[in-house]
TORLUM-10455 format. One line per field, with one value per residue (C-alpha): x, y, z; chain; residue number from 1; residue in one letter. Coordinates in steps of 0.05 Angstrom, whole numbers, plus 5000, padded with zeros to 4 digits. Layout:
REM residues N
c1 = X:...
c2 = Y:...
c3 = Z:...
unit = A:...
pos = NUM:...
code = A:...
//
This chain:
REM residues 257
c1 = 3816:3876:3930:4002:4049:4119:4150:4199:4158:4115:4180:4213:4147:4119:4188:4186:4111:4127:4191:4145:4101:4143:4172:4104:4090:4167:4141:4071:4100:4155:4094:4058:4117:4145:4063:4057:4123:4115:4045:4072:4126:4071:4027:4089:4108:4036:4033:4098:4069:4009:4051:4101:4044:4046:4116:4176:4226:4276:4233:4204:4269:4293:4230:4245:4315:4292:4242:4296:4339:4287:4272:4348:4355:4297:4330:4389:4434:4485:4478:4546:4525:4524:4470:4421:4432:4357:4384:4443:4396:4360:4430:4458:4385:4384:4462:4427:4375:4424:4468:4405:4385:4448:4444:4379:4403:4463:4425:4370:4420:4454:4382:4366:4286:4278:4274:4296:4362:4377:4446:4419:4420:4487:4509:4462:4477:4557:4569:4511:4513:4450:4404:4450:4430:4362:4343:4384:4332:4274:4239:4208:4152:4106:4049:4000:4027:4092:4058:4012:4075:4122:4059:4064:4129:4131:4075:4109:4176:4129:4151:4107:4102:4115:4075:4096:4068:4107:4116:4167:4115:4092:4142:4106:4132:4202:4204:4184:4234:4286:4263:4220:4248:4319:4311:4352:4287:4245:4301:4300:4229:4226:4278:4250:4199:4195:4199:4164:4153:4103:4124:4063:4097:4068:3990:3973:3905:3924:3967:3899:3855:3907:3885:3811:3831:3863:3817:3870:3865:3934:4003:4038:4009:4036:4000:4020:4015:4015:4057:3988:3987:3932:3927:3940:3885:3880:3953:3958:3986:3954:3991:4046:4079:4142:4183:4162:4088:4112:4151:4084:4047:4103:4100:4026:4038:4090:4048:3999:4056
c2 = 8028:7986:8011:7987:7980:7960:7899:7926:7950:7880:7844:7883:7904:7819:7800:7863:7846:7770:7787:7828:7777:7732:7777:7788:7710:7698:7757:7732:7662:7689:7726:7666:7621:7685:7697:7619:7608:7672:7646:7574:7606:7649:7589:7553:7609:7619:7535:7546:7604:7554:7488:7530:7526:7458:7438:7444:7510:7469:7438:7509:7542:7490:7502:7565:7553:7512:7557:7611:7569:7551:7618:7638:7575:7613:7682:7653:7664:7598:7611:7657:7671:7743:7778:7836:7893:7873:7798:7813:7850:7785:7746:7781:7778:7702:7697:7734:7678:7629:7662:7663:7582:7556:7604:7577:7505:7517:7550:7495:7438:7481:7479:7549:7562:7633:7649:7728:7709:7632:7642:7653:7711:7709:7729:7794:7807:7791:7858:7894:7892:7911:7869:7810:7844:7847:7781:7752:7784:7736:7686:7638:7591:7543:7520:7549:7537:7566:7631:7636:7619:7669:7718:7709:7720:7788:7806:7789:7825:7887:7886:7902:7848:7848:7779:7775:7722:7692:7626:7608:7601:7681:7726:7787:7759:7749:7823:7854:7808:7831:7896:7926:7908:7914:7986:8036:8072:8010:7974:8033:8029:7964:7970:7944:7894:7822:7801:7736:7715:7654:7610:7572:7554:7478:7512:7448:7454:7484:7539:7556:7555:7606:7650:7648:7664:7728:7739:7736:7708:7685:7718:7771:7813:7840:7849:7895:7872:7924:7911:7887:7833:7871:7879:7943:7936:8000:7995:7915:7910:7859:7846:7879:7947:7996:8013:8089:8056:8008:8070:8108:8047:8032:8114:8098:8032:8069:8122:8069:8036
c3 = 6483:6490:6540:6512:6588:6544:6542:6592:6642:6636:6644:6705:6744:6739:6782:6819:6844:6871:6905:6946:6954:6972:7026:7053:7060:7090:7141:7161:7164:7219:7255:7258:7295:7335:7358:7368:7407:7448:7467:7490:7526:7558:7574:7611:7649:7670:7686:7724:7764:7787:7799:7846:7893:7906:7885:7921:7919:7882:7828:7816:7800:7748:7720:7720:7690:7642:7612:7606:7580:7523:7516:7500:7452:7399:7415:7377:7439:7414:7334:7325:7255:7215:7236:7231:7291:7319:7313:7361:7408:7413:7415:7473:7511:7501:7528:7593:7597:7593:7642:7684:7668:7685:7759:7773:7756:7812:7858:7851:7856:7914:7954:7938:7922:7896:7826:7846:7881:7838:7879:7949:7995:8021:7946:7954:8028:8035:8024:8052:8125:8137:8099:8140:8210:8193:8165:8229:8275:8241:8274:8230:8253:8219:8263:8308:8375:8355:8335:8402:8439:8398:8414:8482:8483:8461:8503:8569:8551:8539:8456:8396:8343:8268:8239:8164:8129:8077:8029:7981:7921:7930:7889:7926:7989:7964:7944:8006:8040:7996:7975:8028:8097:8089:8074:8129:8146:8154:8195:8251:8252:8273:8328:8387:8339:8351:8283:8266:8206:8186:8131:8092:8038:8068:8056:8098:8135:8199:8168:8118:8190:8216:8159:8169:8241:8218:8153:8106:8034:8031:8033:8036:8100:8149:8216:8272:8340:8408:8465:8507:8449:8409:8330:8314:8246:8219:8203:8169:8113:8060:7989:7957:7992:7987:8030:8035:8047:8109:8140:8142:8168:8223:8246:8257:8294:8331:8357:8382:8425
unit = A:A:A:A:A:A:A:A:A:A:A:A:A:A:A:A:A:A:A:A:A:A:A:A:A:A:A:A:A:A:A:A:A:A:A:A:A:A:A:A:A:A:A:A:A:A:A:A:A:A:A:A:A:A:A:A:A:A:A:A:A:A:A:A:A:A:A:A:A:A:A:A:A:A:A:A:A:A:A:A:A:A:A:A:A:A:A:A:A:A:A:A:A:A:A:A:A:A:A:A:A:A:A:A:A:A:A:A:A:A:A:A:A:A:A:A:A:A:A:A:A:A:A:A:A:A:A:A:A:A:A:A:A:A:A:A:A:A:A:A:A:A:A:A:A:A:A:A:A:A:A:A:A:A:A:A:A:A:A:A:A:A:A:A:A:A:A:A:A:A:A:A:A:A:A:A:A:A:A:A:A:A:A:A:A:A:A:A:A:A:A:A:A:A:A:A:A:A:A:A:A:A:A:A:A:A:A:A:A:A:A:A:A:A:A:A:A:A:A:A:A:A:A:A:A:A:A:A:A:A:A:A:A:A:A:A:A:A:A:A:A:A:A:A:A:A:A:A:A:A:A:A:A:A:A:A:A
pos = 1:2:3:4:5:6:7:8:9:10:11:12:13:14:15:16:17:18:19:20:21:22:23:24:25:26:27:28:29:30:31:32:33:34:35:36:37:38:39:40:41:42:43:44:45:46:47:48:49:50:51:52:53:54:55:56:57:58:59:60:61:62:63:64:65:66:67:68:69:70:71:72:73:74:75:76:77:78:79:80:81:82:83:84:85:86:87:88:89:90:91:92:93:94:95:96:97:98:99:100:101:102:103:104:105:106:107:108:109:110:111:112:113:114:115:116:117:118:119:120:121:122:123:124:125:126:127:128:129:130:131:132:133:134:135:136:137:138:139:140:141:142:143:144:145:146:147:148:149:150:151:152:153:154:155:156:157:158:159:160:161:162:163:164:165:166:167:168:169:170:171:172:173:174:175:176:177:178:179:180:181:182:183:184:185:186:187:188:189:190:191:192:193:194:195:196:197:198:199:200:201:202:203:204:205:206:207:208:209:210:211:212:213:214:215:216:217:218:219:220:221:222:223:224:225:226:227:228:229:230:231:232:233:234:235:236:237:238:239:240:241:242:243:244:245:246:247:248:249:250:251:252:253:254:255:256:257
code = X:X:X:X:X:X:X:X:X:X:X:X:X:X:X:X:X:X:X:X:X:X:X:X:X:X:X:X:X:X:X:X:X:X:X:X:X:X:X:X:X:X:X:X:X:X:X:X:X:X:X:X:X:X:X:X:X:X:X:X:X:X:X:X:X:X:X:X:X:X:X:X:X:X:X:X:X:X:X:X:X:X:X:X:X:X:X:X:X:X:X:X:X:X:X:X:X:X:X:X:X:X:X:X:X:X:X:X:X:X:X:X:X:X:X:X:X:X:X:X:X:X:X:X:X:X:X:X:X:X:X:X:X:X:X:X:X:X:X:X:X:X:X:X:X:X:X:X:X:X:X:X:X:X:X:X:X:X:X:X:X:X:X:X:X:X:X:X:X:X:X:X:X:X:X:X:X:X:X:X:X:X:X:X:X:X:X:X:X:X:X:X:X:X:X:X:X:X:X:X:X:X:X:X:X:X:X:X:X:X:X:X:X:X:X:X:X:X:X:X:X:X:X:X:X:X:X:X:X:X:X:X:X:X:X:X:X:X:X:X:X:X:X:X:X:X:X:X:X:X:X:X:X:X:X:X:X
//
């Protein structure tokens, strides 16, 4: 049996059928490099995340810049062209990234070392009187003998003792920093609190022995000291917390004062 499709339908389907094509191809081709680029920004952000570790603050957060900045570039956020709606979506989330590059580039240059505040905290705290009390109250230390002697301290002017161990490389530490402890309730709580707070952002060999001393893996933790100079361990605080979860923890500690 022969089927007869019509010269016209031959002639208008045959275009029809590789504009699609074509479409297809132009679609999986923009998959591919979107998929490809997404996973090398991935991968960088990742190797960042690592080399923060051992590089300094400043290094880190061009890094960080950088990366944005690279970021915004393939989001189109300089090609003021005509565009597709979804295209200006990504336009005006690339001019963010580059807003956020060239902050992190200052604040870099500027000696700043944290990729959450690329200005530095007295942007965030000039107009929050609070967070500025707080973080004044902070003793920072870096070696053994400052911590027994900061310890001792506290336990001969008959204080409990906050120990919050920090670094520069651990974003979990930066967020309870900025996050956690400036809240109102956890502020009162620690009225009274010799806050110390031990910086290994160094990692050197003595600061790692000070964390087999206290079995901790690494920062953040925060460790609750009695007046008498005694951890208070049923109350430490290891990795990541809110600041609903450190007022419950500092009632407890309190109760044991």
């Amino acid at each position: 049996m022969r089927v007869d499709l019509g010269e016209h339908d031959g002639l208008e389907g045959l275009p029809r059928f590789q504009m699609a094509v074509q479409q297809v191809r132009r679609l999986g081709r923009l998959m591919y490099v979107s998929g490809g680029v997404g996973a090398f920004g991935l991968l960088l952000a990742l190797s960042i995340g690592l080399l923060s570790r051992v590089l300094p603050g400043q290094v880190t957060l061009l890094l960080v810049g950088l990366l944005s900045a690279g970021v915004a570039l393939f989001l189109g956020a300089l090609e003021f062209t005509e565009k597709t709606t979804r295209q200006k979506l990504a336009q005006l989330l690339g001019l963010a990234l580059l807003v956020y590059a060239l902050a992190s580039w200052y604040g870099a240059l500027s000696g700043q070392t944290d990729p959450l505040r690329p200005l530095g905290r007295e942007y965030a705290t000039a107009n929050n009187p609070t967070v500025t009390s707080s973080s004044n109250q902070w003793q920072t230390i870096t070696t053994s003998a400052e911590l027994d002697r900061v310890m001792q301290e506290a336990q001969n002017a008959g204080k409990p003792l906050l120990l919050d161990w920090y670094a520069d490389w651990c974003i979990s530490c930066k967020v309870i920093e900025h996050e956690v402890l400036p809240d109102p309730g956890v502020v009162a709580g620690l009225s009274g609190y010799s806050l110390v707070r031990f910086d290994m952002t160094d990692s050197n060999a003595e600061q790692r022995a000070l964390l087999d001393r206290y079995k901790l893996f690494g920062p953040p933790a925060l460790l609750f000291f009695a007046k008498n100079g005694e951890e208070l361990q049923n109350v430490r605080v290891v990795g990541e917390i809110d600041a609903a979860g450190l007022i419950e923890r500092l009632n407890r500690a309190n109760d044991q004062n």
